[in-house]
N, CA, C and O atoms as a CHARMM CRD file, in Angstrom:
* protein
*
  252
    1    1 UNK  N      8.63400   2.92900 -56.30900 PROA 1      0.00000
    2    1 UNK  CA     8.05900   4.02500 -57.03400 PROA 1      0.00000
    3    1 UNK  C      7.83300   5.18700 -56.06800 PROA 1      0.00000
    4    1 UNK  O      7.33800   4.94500 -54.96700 PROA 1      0.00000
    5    2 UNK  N      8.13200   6.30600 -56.37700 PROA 2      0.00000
    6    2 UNK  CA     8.06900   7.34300 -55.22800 PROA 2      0.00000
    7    2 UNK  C      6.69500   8.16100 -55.92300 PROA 2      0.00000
    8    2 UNK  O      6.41000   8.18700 -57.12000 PROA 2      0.00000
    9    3 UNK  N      6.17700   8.61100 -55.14100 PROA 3      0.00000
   10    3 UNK  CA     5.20500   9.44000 -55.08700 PROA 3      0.00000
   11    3 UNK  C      4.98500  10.59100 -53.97500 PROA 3      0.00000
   12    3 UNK  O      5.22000  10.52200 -52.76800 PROA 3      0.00000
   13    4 UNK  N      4.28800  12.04000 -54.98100 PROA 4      0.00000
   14    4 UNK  CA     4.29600  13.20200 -53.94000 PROA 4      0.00000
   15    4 UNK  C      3.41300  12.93700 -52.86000 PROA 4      0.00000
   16    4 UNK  O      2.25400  12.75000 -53.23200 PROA 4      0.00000
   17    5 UNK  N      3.58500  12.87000 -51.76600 PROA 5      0.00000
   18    5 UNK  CA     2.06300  13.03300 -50.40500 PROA 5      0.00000
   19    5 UNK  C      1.60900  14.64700 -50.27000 PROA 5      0.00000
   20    5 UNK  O      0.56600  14.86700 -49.65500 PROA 5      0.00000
   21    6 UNK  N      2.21800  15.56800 -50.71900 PROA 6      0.00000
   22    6 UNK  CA     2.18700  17.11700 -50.27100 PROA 6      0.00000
   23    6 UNK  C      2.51000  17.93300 -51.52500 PROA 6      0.00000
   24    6 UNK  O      3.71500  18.17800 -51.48100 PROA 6      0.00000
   25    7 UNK  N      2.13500  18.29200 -52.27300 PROA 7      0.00000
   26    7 UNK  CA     3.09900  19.55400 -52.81400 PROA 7      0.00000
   27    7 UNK  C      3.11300  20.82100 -52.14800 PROA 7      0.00000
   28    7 UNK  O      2.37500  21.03900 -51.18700 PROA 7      0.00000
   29    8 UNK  N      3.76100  21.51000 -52.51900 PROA 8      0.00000
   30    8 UNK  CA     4.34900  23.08000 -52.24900 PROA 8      0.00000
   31    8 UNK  C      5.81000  23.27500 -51.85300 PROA 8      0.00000
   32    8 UNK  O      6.70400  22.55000 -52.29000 PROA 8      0.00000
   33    9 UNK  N      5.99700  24.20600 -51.07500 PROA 9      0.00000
   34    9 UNK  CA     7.60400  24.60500 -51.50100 PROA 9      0.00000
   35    9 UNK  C      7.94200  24.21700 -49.61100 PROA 9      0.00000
   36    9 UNK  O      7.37300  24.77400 -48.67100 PROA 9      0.00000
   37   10 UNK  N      8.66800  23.47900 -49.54400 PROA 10     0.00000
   38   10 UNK  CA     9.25400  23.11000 -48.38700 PROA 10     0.00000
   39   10 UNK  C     10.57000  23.47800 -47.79900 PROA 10     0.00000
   40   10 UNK  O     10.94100  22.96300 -46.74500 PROA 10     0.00000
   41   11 UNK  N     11.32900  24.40000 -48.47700 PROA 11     0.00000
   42   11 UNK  CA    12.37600  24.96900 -48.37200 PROA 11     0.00000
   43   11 UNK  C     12.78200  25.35100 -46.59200 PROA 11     0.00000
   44   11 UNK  O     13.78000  24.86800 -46.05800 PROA 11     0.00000
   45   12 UNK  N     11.95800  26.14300 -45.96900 PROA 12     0.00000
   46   12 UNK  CA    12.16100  26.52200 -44.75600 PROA 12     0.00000
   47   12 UNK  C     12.07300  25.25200 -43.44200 PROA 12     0.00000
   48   12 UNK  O     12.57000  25.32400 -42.31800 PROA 12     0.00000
   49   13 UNK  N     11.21100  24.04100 -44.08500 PROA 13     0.00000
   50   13 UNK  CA    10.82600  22.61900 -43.15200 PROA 13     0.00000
   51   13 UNK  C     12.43100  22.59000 -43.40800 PROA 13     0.00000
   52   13 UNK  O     13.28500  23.00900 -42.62700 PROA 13     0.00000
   53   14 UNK  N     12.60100  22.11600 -44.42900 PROA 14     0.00000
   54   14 UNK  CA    14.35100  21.69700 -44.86800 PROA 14     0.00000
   55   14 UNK  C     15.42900  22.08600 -44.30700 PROA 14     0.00000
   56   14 UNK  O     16.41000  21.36700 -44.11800 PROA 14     0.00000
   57   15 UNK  N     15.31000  23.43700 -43.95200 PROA 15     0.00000
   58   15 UNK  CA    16.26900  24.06500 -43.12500 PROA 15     0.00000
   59   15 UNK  C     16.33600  23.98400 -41.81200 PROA 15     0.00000
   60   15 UNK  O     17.36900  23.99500 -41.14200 PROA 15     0.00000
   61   16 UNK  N     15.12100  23.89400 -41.38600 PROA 16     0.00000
   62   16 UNK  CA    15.18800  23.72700 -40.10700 PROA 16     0.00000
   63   16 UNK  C     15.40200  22.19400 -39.74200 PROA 16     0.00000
   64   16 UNK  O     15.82000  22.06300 -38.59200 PROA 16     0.00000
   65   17 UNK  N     15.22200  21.01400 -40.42600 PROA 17     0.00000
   66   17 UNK  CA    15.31500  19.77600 -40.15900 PROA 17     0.00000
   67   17 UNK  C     16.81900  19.85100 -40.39000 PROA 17     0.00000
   68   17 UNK  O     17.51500  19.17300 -39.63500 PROA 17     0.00000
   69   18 UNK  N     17.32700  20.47400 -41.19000 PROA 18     0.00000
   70   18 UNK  CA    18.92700  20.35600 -41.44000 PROA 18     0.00000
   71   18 UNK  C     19.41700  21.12200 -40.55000 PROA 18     0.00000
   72   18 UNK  O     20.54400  21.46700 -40.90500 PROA 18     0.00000
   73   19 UNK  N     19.10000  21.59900 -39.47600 PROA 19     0.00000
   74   19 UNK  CA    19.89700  22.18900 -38.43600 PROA 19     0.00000
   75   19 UNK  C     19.95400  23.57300 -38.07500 PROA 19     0.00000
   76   19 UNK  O     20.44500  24.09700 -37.07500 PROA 19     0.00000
   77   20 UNK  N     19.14900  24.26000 -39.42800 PROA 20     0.00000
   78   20 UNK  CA    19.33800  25.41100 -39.51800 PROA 20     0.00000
   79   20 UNK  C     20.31600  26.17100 -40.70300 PROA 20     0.00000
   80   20 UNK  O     20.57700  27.36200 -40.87300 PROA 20     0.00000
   81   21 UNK  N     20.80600  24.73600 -41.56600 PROA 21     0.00000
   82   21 UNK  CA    21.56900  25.66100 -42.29300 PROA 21     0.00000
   83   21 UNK  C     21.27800  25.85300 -43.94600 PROA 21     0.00000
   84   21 UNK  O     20.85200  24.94100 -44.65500 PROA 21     0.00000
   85   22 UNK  N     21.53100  26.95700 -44.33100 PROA 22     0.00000
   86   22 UNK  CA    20.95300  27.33100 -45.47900 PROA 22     0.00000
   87   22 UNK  C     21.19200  25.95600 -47.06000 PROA 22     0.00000
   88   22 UNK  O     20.56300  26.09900 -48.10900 PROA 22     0.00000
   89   23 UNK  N     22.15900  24.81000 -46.83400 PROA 23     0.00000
   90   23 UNK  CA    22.87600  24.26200 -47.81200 PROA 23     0.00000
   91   23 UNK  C     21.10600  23.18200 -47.58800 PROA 23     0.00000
   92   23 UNK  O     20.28800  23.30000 -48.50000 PROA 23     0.00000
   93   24 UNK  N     20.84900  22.51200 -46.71300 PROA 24     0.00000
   94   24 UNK  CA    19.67000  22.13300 -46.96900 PROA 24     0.00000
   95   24 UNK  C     18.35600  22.59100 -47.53600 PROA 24     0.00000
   96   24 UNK  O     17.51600  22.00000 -48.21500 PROA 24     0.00000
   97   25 UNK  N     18.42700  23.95700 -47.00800 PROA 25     0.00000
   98   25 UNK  CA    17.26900  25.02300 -47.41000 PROA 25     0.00000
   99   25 UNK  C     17.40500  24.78300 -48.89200 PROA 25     0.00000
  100   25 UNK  O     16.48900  24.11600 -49.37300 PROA 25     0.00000
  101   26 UNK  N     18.34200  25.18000 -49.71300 PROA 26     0.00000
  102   26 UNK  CA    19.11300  25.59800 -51.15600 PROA 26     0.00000
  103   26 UNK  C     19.15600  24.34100 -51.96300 PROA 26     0.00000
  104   26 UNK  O     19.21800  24.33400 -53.19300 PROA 26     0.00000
  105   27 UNK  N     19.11000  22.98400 -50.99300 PROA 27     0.00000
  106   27 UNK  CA    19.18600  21.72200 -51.97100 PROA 27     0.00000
  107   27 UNK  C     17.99900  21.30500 -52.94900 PROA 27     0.00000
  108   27 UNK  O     16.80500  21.30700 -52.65200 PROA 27     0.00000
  109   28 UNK  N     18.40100  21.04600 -53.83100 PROA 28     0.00000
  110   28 UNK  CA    17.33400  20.42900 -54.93200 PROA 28     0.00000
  111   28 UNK  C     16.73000  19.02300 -54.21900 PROA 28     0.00000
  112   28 UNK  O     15.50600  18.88900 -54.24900 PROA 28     0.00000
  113   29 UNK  N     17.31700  18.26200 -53.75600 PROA 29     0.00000
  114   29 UNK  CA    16.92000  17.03600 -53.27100 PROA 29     0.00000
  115   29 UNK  C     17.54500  17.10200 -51.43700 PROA 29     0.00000
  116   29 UNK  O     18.63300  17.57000 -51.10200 PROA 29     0.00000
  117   30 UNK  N     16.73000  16.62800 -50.70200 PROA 30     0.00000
  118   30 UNK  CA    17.04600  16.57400 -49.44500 PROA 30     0.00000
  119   30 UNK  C     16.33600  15.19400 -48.84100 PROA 30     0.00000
  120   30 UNK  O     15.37100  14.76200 -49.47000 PROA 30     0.00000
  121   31 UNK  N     16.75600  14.51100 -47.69400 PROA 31     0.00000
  122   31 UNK  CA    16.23100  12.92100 -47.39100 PROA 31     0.00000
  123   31 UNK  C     16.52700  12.95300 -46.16700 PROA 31     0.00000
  124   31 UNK  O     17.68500  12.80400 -45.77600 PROA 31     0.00000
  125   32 UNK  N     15.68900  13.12000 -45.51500 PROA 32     0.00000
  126   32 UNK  CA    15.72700  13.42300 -43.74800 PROA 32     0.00000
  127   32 UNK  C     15.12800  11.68300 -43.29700 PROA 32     0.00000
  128   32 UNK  O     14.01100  11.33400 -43.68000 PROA 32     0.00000
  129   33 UNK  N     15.93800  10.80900 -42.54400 PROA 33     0.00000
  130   33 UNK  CA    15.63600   9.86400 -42.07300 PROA 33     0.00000
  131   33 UNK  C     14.60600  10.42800 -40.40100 PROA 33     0.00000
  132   33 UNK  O     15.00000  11.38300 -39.73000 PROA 33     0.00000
  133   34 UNK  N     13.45300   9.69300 -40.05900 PROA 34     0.00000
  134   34 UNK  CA    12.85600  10.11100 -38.69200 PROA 34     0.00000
  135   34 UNK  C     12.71800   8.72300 -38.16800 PROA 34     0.00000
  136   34 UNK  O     12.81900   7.68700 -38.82400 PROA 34     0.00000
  137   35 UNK  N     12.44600   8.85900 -36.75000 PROA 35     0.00000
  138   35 UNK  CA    12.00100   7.69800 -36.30800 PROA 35     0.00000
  139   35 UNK  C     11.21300   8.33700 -34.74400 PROA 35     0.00000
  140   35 UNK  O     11.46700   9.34100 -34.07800 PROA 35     0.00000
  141   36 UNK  N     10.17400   7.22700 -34.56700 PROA 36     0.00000
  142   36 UNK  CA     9.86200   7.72600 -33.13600 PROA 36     0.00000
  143   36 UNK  C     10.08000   6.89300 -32.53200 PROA 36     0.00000
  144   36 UNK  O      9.95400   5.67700 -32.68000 PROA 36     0.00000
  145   37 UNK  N     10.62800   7.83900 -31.37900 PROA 37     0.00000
  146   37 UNK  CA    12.03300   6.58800 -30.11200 PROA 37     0.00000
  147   37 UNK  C     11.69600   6.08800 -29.06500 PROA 37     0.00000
  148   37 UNK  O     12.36700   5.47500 -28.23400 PROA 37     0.00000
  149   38 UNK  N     10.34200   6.41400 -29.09400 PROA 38     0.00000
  150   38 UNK  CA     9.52900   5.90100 -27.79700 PROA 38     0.00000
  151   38 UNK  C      9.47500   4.63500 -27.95300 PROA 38     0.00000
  152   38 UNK  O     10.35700   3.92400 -27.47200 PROA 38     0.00000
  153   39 UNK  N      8.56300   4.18300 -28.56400 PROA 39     0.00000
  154   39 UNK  CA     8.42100   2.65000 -28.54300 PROA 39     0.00000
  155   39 UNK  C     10.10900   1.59400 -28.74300 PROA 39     0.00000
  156   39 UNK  O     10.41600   0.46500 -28.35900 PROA 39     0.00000
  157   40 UNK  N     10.77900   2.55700 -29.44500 PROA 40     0.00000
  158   40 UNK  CA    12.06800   2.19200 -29.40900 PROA 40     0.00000
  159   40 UNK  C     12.70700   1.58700 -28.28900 PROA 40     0.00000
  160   40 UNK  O     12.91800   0.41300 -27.98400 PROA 40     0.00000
  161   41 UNK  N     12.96800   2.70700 -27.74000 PROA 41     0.00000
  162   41 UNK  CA    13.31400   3.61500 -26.06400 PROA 41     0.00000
  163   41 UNK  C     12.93100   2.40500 -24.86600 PROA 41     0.00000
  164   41 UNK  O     13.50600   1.92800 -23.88700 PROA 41     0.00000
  165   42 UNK  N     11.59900   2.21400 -25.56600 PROA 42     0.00000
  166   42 UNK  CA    11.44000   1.50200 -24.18400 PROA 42     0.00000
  167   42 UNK  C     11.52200   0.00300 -24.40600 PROA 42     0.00000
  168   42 UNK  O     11.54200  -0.72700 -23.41500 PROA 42     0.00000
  169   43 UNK  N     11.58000  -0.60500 -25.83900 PROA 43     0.00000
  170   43 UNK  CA    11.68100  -1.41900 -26.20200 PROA 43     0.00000
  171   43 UNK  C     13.51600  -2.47100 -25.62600 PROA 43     0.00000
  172   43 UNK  O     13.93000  -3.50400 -25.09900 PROA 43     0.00000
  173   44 UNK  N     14.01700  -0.95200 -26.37200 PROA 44     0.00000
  174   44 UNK  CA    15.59900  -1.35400 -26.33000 PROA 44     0.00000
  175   44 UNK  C     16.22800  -0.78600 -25.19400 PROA 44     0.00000
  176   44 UNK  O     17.20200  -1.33000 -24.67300 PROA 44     0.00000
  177   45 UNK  N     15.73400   0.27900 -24.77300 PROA 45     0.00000
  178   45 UNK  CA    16.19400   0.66900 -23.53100 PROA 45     0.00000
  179   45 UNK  C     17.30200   1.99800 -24.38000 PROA 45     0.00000
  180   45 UNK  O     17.08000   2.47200 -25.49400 PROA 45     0.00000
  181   46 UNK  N     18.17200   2.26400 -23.69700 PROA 46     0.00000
  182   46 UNK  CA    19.41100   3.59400 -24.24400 PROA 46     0.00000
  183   46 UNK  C     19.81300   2.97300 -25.56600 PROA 46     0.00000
  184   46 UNK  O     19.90800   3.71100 -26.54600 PROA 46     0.00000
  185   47 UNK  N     20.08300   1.54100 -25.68400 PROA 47     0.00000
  186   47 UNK  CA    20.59100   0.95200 -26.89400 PROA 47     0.00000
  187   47 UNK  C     19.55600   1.03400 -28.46700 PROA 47     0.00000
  188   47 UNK  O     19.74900   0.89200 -29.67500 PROA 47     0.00000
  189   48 UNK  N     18.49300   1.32600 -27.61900 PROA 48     0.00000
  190   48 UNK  CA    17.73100   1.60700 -29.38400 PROA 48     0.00000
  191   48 UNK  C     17.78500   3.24800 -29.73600 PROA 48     0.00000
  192   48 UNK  O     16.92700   3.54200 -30.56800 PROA 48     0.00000
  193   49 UNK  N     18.50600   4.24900 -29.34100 PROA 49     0.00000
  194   49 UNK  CA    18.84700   5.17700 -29.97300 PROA 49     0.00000
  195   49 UNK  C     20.22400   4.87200 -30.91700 PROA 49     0.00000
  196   49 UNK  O     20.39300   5.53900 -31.93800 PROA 49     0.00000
  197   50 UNK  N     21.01100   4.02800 -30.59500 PROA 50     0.00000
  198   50 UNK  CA    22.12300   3.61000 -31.38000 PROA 50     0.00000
  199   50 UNK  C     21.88700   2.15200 -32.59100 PROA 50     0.00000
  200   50 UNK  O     22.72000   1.68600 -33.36900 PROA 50     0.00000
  201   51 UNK  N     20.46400   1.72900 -32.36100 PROA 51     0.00000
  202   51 UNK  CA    20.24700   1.19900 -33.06300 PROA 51     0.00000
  203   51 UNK  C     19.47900   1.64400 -34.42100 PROA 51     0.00000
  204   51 UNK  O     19.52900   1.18300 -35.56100 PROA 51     0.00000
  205   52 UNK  N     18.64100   2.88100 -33.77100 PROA 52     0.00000
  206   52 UNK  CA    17.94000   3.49100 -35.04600 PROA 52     0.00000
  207   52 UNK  C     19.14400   4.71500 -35.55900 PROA 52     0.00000
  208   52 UNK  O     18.91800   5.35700 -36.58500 PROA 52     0.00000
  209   53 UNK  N     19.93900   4.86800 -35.05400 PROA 53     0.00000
  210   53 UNK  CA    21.00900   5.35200 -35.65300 PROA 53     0.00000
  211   53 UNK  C     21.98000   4.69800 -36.86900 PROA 53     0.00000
  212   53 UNK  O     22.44400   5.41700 -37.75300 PROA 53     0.00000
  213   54 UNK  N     22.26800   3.02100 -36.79300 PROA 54     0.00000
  214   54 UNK  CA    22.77600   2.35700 -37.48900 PROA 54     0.00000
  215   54 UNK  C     21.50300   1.81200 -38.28300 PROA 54     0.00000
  216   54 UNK  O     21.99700   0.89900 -38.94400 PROA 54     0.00000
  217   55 UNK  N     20.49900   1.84400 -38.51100 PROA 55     0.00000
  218   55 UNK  CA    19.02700   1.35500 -39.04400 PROA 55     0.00000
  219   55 UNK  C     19.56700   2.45300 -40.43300 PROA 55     0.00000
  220   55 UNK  O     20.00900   2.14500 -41.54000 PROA 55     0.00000
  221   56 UNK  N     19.27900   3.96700 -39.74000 PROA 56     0.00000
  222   56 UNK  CA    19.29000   4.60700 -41.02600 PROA 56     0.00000
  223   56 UNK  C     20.25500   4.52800 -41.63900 PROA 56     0.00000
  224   56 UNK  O     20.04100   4.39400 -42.84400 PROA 56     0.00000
  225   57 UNK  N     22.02100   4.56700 -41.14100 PROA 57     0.00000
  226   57 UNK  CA    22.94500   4.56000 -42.23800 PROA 57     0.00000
  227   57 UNK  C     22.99000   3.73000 -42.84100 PROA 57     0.00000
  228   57 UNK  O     23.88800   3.68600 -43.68300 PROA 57     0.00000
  229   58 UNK  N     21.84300   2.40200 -42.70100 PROA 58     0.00000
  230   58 UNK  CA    22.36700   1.19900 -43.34400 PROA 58     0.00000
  231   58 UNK  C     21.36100   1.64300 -44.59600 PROA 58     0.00000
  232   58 UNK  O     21.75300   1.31000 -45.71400 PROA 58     0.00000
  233   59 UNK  N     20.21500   2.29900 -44.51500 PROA 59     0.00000
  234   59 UNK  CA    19.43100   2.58700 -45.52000 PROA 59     0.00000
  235   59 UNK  C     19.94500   3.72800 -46.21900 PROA 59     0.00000
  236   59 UNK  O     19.59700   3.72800 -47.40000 PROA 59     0.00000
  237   60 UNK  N     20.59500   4.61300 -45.91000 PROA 60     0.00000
  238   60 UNK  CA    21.23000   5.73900 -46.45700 PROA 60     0.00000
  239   60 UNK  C     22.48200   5.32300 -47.26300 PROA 60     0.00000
  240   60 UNK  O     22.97000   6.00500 -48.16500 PROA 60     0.00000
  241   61 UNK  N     22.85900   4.35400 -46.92000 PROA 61     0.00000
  242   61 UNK  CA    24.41200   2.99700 -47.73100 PROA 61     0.00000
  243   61 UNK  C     23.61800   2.88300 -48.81600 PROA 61     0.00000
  244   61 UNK  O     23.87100   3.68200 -49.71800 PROA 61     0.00000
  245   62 UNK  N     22.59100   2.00400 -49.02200 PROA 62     0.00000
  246   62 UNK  CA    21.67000   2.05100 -50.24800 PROA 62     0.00000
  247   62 UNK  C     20.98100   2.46500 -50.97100 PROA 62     0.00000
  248   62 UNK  O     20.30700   1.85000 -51.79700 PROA 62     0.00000
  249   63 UNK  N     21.04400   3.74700 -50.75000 PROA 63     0.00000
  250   63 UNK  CA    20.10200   4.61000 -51.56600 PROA 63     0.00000
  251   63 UNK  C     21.31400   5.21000 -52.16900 PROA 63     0.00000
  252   63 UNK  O     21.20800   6.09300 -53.02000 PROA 63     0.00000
């Protein structure tokens, strides 16, 4: 079940999480995967940036 945590207009967060480009800004729906890589990082060493890399496409496959 999804639910709002924030309302208001997020358009400019969007753009800038998308790189800067206006097609995120402009999207009706947008889904920014995050992770923090520290505990990662030091967990996995260089290999848990390629692991939370394959983490999200596997969740982005299913949605």
């Amino acid at each position: 079940m999804l639910e709002s945590l924030k309302l208001g207009n997020f358009r400019a967060q969007a753009g800038h999480l998308g790189l800067d480009q206006e097609l995120a800004a402009d999207a009706a729906v947008d889904i920014f995967f995050l992770a923090d890589l520290r505990p990662i990082l030091q967990r996995f060493g260089n290999r848990g940036y390629r692991a939370v890399q394959l983490e999200a496409g596997v969740i982005g496959g299913k949605l």
